[in-house]
C-alpha positions as CSV (number, residue, x, y, z in Angstrom):
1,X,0.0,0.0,0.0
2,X,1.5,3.2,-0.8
3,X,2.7,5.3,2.0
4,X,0.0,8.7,2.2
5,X,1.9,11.7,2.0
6,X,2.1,15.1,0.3
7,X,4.9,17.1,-2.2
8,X,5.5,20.7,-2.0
9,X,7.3,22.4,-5.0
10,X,8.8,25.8,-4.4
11,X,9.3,28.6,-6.9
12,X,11.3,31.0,-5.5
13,X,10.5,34.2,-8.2
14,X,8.5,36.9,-8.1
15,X,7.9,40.2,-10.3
16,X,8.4,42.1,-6.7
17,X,8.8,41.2,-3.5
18,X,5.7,42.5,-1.3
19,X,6.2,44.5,1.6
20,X,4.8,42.1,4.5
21,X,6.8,38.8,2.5
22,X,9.3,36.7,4.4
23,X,9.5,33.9,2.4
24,X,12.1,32.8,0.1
25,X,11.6,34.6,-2.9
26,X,12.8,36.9,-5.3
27,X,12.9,39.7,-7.6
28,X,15.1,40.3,-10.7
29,X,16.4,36.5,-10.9
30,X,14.9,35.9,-14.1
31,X,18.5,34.4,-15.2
32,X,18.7,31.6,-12.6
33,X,15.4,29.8,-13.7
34,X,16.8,28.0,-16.2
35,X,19.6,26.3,-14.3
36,X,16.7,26.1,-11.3
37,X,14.9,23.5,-13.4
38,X,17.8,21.5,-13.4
39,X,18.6,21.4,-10.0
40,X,14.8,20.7,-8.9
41,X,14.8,17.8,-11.0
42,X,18.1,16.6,-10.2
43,X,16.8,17.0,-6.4
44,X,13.6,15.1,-7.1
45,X,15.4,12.5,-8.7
46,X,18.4,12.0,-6.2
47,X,15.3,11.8,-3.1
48,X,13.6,9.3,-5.5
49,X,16.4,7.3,-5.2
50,X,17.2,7.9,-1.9
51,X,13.5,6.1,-0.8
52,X,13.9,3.7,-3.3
53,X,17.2,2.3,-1.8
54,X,15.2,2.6,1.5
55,X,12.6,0.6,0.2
56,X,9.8,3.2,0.7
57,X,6.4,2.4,-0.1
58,X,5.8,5.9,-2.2
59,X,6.3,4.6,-5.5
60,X,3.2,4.2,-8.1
61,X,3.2,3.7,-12.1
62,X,6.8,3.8,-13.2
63,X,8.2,3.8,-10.1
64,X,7.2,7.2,-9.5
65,X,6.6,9.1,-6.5
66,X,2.8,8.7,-5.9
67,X,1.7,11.5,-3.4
68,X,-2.2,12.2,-2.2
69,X,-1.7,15.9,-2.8
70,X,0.7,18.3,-4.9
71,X,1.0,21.8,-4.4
72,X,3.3,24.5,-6.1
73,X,4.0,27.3,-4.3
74,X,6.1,30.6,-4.1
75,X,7.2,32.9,-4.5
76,X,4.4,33.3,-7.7
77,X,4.7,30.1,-9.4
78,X,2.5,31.9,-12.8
79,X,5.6,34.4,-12.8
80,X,6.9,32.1,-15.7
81,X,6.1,32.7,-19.1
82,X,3.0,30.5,-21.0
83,X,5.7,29.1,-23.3
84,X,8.1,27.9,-19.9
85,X,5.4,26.5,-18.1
86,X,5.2,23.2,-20.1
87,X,8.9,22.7,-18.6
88,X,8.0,22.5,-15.6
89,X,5.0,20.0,-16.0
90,X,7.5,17.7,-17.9
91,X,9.9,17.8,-15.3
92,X,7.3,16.6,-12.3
93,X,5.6,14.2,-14.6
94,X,9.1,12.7,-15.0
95,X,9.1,12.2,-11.6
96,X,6.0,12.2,-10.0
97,X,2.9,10.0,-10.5
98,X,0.4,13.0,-11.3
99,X,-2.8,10.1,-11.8
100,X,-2.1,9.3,-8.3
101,X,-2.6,12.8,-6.8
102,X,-6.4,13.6,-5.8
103,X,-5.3,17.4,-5.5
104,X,-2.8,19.2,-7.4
105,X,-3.1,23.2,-6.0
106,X,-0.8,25.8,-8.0
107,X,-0.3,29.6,-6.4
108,X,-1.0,32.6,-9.0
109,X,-0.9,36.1,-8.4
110,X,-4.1,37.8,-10.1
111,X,-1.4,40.5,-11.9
112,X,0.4,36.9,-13.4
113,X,-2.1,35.5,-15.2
114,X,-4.6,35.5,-18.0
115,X,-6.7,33.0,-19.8
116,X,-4.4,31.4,-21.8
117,X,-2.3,30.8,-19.3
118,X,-5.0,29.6,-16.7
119,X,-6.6,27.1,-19.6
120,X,-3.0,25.6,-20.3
121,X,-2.3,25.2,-15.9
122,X,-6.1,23.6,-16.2
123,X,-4.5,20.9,-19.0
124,X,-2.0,19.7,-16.9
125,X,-4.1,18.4,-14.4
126,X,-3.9,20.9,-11.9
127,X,-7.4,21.2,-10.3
128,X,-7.4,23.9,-7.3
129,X,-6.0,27.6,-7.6
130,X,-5.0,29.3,-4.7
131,X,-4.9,33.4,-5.7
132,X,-3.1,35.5,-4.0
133,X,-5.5,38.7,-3.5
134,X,-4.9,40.0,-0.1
135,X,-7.6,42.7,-0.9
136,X,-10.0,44.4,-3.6
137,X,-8.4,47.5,-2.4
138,X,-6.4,49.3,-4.6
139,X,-5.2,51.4,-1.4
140,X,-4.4,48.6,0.4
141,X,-3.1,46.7,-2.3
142,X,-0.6,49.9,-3.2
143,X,-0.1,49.8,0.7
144,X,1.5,46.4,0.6
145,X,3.6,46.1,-2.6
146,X,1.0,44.0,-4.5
147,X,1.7,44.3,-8.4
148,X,-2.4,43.7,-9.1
149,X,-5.6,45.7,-8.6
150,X,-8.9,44.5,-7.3
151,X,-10.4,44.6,-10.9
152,X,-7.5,42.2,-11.7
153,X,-8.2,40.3,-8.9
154,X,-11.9,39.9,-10.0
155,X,-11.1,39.1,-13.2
156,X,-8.6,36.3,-12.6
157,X,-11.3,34.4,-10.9
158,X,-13.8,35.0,-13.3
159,X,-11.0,33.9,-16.3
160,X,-10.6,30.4,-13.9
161,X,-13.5,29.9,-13.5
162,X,-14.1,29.9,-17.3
163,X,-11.0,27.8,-18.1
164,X,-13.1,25.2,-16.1
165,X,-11.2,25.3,-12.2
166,X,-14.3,24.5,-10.1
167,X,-11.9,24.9,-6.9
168,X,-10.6,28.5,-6.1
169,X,-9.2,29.9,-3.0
170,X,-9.1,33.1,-2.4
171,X,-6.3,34.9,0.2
172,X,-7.4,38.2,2.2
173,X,-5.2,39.9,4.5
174,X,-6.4,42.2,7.6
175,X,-5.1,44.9,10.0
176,X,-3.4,46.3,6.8
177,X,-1.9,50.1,6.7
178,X,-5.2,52.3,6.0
179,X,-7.5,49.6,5.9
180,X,-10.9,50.3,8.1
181,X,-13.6,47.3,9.1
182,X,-15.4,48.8,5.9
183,X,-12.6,48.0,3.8
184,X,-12.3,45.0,4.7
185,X,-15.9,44.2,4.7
186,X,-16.1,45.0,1.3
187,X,-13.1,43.0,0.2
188,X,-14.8,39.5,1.8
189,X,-18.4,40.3,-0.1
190,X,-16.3,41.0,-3.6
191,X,-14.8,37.9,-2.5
192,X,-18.2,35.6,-2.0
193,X,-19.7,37.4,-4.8
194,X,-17.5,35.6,-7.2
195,X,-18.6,32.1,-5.9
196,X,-14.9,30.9,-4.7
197,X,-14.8,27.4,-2.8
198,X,-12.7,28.8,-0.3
199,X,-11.1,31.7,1.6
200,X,-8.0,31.8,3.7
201,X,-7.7,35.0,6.0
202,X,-4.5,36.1,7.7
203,X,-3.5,38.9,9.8
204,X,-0.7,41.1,8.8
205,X,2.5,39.8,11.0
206,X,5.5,42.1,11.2
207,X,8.5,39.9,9.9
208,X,12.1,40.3,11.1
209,X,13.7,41.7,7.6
210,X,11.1,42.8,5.5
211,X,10.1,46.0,3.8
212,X,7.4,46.7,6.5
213,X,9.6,45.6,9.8
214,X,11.8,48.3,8.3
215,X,9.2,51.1,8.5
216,X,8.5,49.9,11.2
217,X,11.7,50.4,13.0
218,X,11.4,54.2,11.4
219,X,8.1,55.5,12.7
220,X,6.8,54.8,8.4
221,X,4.3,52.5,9.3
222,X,0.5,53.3,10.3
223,X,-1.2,50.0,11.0
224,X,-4.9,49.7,12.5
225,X,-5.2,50.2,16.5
226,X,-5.7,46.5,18.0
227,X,-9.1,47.4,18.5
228,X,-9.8,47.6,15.4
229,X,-7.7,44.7,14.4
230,X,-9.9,42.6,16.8
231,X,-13.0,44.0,15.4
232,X,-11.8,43.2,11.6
233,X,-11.3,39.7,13.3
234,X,-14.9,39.3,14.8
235,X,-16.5,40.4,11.8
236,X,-14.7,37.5,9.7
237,X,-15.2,35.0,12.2
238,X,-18.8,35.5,12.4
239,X,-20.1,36.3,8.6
240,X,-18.0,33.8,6.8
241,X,-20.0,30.7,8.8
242,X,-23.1,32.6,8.1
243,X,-22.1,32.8,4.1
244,X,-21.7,28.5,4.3
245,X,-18.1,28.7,4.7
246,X,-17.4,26.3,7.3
247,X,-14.2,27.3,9.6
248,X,-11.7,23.9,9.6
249,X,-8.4,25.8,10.4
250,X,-7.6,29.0,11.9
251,X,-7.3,31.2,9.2
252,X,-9.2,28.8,6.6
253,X,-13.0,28.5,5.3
254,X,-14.3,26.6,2.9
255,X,-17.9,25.4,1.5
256,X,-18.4,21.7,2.4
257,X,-15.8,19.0,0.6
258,X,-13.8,22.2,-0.5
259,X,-11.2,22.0,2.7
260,X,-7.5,22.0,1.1
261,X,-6.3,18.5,1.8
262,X,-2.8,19.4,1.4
263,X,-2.6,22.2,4.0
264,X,-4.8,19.9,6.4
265,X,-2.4,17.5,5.9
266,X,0.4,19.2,7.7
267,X,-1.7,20.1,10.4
268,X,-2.7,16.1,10.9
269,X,0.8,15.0,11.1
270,X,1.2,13.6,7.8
271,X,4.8,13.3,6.1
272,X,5.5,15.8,3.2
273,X,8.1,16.1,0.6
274,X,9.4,19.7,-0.4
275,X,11.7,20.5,-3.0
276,X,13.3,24.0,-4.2
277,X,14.9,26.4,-2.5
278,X,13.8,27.1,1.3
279,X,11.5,24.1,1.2
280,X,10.7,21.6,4.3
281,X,10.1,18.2,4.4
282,X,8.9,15.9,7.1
283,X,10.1,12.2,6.9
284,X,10.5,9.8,9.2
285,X,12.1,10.9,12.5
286,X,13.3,14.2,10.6
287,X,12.7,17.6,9.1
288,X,14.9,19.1,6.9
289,X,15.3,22.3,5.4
290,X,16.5,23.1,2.1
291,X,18.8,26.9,1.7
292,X,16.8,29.4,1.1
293,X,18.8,31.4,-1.2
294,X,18.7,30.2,-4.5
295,X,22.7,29.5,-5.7
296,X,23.2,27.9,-2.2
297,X,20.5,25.7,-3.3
298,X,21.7,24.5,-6.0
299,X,25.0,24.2,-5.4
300,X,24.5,21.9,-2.7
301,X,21.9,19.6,-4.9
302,X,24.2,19.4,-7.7
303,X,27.1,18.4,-5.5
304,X,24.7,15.3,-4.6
305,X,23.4,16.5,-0.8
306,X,19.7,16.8,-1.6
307,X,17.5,15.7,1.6
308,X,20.7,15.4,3.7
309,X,21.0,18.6,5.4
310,X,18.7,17.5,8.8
311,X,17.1,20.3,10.4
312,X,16.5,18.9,13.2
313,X,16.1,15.1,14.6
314,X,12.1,15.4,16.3
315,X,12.4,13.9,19.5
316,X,9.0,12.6,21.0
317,X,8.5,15.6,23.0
318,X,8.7,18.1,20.2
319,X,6.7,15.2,18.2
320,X,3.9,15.5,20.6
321,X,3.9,19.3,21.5
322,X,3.6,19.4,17.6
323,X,0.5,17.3,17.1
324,X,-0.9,19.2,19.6
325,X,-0.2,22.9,18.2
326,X,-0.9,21.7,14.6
327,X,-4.3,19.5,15.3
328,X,-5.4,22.2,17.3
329,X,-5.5,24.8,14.6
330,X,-8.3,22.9,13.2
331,X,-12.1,22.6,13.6
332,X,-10.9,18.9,14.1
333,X,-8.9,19.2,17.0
334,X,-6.8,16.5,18.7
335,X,-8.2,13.3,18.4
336,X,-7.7,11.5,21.9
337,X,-7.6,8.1,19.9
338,X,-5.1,9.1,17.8
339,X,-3.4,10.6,20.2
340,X,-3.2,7.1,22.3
341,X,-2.3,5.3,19.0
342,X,0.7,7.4,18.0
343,X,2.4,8.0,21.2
344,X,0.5,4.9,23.5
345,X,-0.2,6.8,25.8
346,X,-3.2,9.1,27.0
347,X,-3.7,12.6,26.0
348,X,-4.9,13.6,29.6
349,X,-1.9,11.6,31.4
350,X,0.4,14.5,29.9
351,X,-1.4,17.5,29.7
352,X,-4.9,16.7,32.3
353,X,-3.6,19.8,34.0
354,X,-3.2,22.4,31.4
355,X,-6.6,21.1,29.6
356,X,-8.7,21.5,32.9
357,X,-7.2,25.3,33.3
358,X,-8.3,25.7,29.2
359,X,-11.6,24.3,29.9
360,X,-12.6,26.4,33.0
361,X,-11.0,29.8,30.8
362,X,-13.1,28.4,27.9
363,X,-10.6,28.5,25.5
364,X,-10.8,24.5,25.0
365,X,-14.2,22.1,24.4
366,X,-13.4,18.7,25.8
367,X,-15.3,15.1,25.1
368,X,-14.6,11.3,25.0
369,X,-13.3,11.7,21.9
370,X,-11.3,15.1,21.5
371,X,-10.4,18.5,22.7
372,X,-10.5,21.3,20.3
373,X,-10.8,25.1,20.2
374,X,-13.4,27.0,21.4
375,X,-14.3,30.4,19.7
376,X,-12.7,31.9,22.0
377,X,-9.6,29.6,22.3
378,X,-9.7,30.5,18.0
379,X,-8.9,34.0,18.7
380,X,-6.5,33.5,21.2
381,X,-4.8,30.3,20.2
382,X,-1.1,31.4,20.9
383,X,-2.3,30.9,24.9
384,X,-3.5,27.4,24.2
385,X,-0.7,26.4,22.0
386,X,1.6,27.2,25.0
387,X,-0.2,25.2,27.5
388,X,0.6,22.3,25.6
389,X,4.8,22.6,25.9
390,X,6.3,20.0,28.0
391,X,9.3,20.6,30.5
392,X,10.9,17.5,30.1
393,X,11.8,15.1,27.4
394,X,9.4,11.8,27.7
């Protein structure tokens, strides 16, 4: 039986970096994709062979890897030119078992794409979209470094939609520089007006080393009071359950059957496979982390060390703290079964303490067969998530 698990392909360019971005990506490195190419596929094809000699069971027609879900991220993976794409799609189907994979998501950015392009992604087999809005804002969208306008935005959906993708996600952003609950508000009904599947909502974060951390550290940057930031939260916490969107994850809604298996995936402790520059993958007793700048990356694939550099060796403390953190960002919750079966031992023998304390606050819902989030616990899920660290090793 073949082993579930997911692959994760990073594309590390973009036509500009945004401000709020942390990720591994980049502008103005149009030259390197070329020899990128050749060092994701030489890294897909020395971790083929690395499970093979292993005797993994992830192999399907071919001997291919033969994941559940595929998603290619970025970075702005529809950066690359119509006529480059095919490349890519060669490459993976070289390697990978694509009949295998049940859902095969593909980051755009609205400014990156058109129908043509949209209609050939659709040929490949790629079946969900995940766009990149933020906001139907121009404002805000100028605010934050977003190469697109709300029109755009609009239209992109409208163009997937007609090249037959019957899955769309939709990001938003909140507690954005001179965005109001109005603003917002309006952003989230242009979003459900266009009959998208799904809608992921973050709150801005102030990374170490980007664009906005800097004007930050200079006085440059007006954000939302916290108030208001609160209220922006309220008000999407309450109207997208009202509009059939059905909160599974934190920041995540979707309409019935339209959860992304692939990001659920990593929050139910299932194994994934990343590969490009900056990527993670979890395997085995492992994670590992590939450089995040792009000639470090490949330098070190083609001299052969692809999956070797280990981030770090997950002991059965972090293991558990983890499944805790991760399968309480979901609807789900921890599953005191599974729980039991993974670790053999019970939930409440470990943490009985800390989930009484949650429980009373009524930040945590507890029955026979799991402990999840309450509403409350959603919006404050930081304290939670640090109830649930252990002092000692087990």
């Amino acid at each position: 039986m073949i082993k579930d698990f997911g692959i994760y392909i990073h594309i590390p360019f973009c036509r500009q970096k945004c401000f709020y971005c942390d990720f591994p990506s980049f502008a103005g490195k149009e030259g390197m994709i070329e020899p990128y190419w050749e060092a994701l596929e030489q890294e897909i094809g020395q971790v083929r062979q690395k499970l093979s000699d292993r005797g993994e069971a992830v192999f399907g027609n071919d001997s291919k890897l033969a994941p559940k879900t595929l998603y290619i991220g970025g970075g702005t993976p529809t950066v690359l030119e119509t006529v480059a794409l095919p490349d890519v799609f060669y490459l993976l189907q070289k390697h990978i078992d694509v009949e295998h994979v049940v859902e095969f998501t593909i980051e755009a950015n609205p400014g990156t794409v058109d129908g043509e392009k949209l209609r050939l992604l659709r040929s490949f087999g790629i079946n969900r979209l995940s766009l990149g809005v933020q906001s139907f804002d121009d404002g805000c969208l100028n605010a934050i470094g977003r190469i697109h306008s709300g029109y755009e935005a609009a239209e992109a959906v409208a163009e997937a939609q007609d090249a037959g993708f019957g899955n769309i996600s939709v990001d938003l952003m909140y507690g954005l520089p001179g965005q109001d609950l109005q603003k917002l508000q309006e952003s989230v009904e242009s979003a459900l007006g266009l009959g998208v599947q799904h809608i992921s909502i973050y709150g801005l974060q102030l990374e170490p080393g980007t664009v906005f951390d800097k004007m930050q550290q200079q006085g440059r940057l007006m954000l939302p009071s916290d108030e208001l930031t609160e209220a922006m939260y309220d008000y999407i916490a309450a109207v997208l359950p009202e509009r059939g969107y059905q909160r599974y994850e934190i920041s995540n809604f979707a309409l019935p059957g339209y959860e992304s298996r692939h990001n659920f995936s990593y929050w139910q402790d299932v194994p994934y496979l990343g590969f490009g520059s900056g990527a993670h993958s979890y395997w085995g007793e492992c994670r590992y982390q590939n450089p995040a700048r792009i000639e470090v990356y490949m330098e070190e694939v083609f001299q052969g060390n692809a999956m070797c550099q280990v981030e770090e060796k997950v002991t059965e403390r972090a293991h558990m703290e983890e499944f805790c953190f991760l399968a309480l960002r979901t609807a789900a919750g921890i599953s005191v079964r599974r729980f039991a079966a993974v670790f053999g031992r019970d939930v409440h023998e470990l943490y009985g303490e800390p989930i009484r304390r949650l429980v009373e606050k009524g930040l945590l819902l507890e029955d026979r067969e799991r402990l999840c989030l309450s509403p409350l616990g959603m919006k404050y899920g930081n304290q939670v998530f640090a109830e649930f660290l252990l002092e000692n090793e087990i």
